[in-house]
N, CA, C and O atoms as a DFTB+ gen file, in Angstrom:
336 C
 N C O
     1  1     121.464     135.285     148.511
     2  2     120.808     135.629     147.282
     3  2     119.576     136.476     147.612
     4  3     118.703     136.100     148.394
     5  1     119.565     137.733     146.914
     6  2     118.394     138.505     147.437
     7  2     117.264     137.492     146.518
     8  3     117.504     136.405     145.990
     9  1     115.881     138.320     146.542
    10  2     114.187     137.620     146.286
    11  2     114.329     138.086     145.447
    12  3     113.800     137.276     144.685
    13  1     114.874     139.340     144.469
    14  2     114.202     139.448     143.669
    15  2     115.516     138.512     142.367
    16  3     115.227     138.824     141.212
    17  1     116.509     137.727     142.432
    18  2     117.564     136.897     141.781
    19  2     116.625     135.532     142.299
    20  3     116.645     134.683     141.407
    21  1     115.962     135.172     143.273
    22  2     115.079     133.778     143.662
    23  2     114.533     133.816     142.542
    24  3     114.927     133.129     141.599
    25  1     113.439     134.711     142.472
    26  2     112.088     134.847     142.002
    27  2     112.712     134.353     140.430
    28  3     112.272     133.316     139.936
    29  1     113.759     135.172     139.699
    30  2     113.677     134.980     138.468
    31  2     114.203     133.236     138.485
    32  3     113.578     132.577     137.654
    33  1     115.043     132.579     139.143
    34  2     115.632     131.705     138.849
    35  2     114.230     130.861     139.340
    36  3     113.940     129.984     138.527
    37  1     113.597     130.921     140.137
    38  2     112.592     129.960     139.860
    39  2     111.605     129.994     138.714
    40  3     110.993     128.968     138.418
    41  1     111.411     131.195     138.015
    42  2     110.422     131.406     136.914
    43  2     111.098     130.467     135.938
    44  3     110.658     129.624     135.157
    45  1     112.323     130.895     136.243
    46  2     113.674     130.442     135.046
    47  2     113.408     128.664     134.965
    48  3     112.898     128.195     133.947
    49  1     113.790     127.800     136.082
    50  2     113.715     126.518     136.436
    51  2     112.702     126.014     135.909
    52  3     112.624     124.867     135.469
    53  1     111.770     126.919     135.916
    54  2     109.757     126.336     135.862
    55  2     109.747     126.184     134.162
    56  3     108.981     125.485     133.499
    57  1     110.578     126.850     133.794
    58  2     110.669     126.758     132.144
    59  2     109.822     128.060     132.076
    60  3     109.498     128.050     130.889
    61  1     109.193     129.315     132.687
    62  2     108.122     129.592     131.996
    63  2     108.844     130.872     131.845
    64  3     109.827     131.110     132.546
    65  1     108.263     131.978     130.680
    66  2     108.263     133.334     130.245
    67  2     107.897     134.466     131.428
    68  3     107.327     134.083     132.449
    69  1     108.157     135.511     131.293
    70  2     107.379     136.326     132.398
    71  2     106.265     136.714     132.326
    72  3     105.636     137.256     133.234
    73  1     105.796     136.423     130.960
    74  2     104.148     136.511     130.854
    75  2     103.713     135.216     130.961
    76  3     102.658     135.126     130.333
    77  1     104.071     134.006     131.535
    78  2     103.411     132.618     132.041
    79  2     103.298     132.818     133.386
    80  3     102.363     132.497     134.120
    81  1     104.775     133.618     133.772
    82  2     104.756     133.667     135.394
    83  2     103.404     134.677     135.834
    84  3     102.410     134.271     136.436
    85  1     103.634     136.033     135.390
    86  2     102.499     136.922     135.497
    87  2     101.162     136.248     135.634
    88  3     100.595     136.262     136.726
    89  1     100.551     135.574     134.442
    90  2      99.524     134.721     134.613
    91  2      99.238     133.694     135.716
    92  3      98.183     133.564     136.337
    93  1     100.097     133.159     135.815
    94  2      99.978     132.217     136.910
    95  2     100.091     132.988     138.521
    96  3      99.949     132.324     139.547
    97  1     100.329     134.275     138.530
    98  2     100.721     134.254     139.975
    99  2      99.183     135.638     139.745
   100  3      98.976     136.169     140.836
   101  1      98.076     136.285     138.439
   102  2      97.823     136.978     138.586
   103  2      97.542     138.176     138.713
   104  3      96.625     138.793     139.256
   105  1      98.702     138.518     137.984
   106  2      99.452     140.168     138.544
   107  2      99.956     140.468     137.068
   108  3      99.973     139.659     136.140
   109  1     100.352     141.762     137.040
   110  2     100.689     142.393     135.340
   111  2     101.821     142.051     135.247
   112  3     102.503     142.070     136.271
   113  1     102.541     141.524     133.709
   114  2     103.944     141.230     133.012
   115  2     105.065     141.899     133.920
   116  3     105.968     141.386     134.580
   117  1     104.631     143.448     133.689
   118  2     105.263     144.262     134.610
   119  2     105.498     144.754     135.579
   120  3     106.238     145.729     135.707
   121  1     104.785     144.050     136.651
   122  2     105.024     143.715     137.632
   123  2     106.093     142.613     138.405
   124  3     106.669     142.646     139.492
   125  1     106.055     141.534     137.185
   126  2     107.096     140.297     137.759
   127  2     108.488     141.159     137.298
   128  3     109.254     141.513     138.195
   129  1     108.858     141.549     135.634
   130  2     109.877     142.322     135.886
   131  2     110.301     143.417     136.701
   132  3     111.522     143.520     136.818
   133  1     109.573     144.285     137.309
   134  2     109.940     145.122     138.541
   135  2     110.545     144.186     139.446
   136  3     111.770     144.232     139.557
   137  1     109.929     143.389     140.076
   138  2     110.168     142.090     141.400
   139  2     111.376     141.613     140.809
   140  3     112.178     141.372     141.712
   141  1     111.944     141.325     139.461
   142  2     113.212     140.399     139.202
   143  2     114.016     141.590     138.811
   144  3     115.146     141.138     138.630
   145  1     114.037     143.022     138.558
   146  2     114.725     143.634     138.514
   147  2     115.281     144.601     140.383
   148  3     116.262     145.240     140.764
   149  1     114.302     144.267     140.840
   150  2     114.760     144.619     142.188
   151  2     114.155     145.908     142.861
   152  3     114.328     146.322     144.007
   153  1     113.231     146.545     141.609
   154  2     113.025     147.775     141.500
   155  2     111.680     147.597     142.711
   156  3     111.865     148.244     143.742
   157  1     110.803     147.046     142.663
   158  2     109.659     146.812     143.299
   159  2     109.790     145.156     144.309
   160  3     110.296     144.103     143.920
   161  1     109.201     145.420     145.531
   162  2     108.688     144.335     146.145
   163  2     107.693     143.559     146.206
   164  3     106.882     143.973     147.034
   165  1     107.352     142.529     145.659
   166  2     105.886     141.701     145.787
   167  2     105.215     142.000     147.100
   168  3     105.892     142.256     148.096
   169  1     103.829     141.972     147.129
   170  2     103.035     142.691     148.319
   171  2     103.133     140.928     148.765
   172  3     103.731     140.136     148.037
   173  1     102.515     140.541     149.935
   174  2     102.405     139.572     150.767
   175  2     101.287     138.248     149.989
   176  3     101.522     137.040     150.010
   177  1     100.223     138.843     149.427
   178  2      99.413     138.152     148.698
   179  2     100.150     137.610     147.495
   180  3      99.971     136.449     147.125
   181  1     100.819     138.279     146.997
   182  2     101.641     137.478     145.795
   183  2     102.863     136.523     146.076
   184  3     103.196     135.583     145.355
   185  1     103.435     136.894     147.168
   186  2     104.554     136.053     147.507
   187  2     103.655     134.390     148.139
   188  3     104.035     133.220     148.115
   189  1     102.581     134.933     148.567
   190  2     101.442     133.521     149.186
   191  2     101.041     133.078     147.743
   192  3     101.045     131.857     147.903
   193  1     100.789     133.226     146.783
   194  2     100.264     132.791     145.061
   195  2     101.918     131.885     145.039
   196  3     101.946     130.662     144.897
   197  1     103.210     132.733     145.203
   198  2     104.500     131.954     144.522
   199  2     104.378     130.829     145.059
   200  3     104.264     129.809     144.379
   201  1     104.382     130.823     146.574
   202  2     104.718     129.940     147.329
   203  2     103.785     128.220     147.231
   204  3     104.060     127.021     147.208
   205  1     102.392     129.271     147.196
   206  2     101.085     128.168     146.724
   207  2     101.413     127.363     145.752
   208  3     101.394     126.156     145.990
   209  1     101.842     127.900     144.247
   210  2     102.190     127.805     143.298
   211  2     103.770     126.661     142.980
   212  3     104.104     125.808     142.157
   213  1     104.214     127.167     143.916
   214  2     105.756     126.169     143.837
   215  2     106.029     125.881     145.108
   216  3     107.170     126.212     145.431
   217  1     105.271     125.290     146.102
   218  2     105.515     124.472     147.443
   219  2     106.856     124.611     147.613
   220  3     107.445     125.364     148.388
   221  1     107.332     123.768     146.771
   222  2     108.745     123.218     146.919
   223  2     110.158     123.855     147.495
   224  3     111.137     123.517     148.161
   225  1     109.611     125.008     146.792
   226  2     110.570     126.398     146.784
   227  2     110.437     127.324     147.876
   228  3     111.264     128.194     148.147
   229  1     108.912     127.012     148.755
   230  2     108.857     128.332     149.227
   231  2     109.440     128.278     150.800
   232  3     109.034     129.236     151.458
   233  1     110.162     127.509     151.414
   234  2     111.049     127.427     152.488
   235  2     112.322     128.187     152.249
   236  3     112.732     129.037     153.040
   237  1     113.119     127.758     150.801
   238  2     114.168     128.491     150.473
   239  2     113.940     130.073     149.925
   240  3     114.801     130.951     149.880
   241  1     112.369     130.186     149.480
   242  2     112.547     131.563     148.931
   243  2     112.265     132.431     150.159
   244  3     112.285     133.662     150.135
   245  1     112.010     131.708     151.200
   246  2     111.353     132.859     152.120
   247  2     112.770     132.789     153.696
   248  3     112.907     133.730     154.477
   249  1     113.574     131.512     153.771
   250  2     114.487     131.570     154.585
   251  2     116.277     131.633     154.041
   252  3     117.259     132.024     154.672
   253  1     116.161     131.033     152.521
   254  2     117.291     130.987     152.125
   255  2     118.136     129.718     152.730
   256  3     119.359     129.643     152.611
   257  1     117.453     128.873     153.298
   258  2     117.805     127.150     153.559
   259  2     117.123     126.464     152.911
   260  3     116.252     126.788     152.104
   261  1     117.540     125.273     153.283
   262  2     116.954     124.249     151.987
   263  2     116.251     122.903     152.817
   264  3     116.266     121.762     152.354
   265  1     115.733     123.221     153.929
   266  2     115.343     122.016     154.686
   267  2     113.808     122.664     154.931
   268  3     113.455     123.827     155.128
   269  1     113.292     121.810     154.865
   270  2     113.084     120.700     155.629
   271  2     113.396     119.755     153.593
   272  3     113.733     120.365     152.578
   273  1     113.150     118.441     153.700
   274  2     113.463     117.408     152.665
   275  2     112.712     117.946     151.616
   276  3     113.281     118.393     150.620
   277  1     111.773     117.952     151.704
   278  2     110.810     118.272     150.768
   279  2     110.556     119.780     149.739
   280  3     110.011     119.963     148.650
   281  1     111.223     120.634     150.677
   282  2     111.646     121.690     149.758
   283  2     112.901     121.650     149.246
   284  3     113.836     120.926     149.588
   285  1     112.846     122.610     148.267
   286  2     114.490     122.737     147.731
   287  2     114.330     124.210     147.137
   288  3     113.390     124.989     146.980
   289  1     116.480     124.215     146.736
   290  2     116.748     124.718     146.064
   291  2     117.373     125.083     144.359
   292  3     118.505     124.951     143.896
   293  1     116.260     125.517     143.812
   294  2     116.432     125.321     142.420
   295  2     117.748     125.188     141.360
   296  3     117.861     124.836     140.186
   297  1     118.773     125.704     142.509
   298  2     120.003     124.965     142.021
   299  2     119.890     123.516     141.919
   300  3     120.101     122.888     140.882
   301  1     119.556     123.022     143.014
   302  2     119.567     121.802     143.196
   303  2     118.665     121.076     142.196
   304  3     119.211     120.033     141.838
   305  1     117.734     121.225     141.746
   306  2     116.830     120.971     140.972
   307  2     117.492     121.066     139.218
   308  3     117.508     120.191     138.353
   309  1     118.010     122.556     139.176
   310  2     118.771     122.140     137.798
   311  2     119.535     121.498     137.463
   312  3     119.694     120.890     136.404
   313  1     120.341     121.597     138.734
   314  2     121.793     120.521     138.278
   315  2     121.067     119.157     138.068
   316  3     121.208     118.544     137.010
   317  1     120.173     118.614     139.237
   318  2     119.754     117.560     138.942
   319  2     119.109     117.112     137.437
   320  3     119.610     116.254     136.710
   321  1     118.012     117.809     137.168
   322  2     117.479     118.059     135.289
   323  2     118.641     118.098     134.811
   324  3     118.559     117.207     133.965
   325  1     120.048     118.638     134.722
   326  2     121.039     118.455     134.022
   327  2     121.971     117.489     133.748
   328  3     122.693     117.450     132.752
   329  1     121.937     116.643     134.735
   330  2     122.937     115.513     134.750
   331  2     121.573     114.203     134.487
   332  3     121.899     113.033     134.690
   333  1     120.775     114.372     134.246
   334  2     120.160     112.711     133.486
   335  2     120.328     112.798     132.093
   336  3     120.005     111.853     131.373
């Protein structure tokens, strides 16, 4: 899965809009859609805000595995929210 299909599915998971994500990570509306359309790359400081921002995620967004325990992948996370 490329970063910029991560990025949206974690905005997606988080429940939030791309103007919640924008806010929270800092950076203009249009900027997160560039990054989830593929068109633009997040500079290094913003991918350190995602990661800050969603711990959980940032092993899989940055290796595409799902270990160590404590991180995951937001598949994993929805299905789970989906089946209680």
């Amino acid at each position: 899965m490329k970063f910029n299909e991560k990025l949206k599915l974690v905005r997606k998971v988080g429940g939030y809009t791309q103007a919640e994500m924008a806010d929270l990570l800092k950076i203009k509306m249009r900027s997160v859609q560039r990054f989830e359309q593929g068109e633009q790359e997040p500079r290094y400081e913003t991918i350190k805000k995602l990661c800050n921002t969603h711990h959980e995620y940032a092993y899989w967004l940055m290796t595409n595995e799902i270990d160590p325990p404590n991180h995951i992948n937001p598949y994993i996370k929805k299905r789970d929210k989906n089946s209680e």
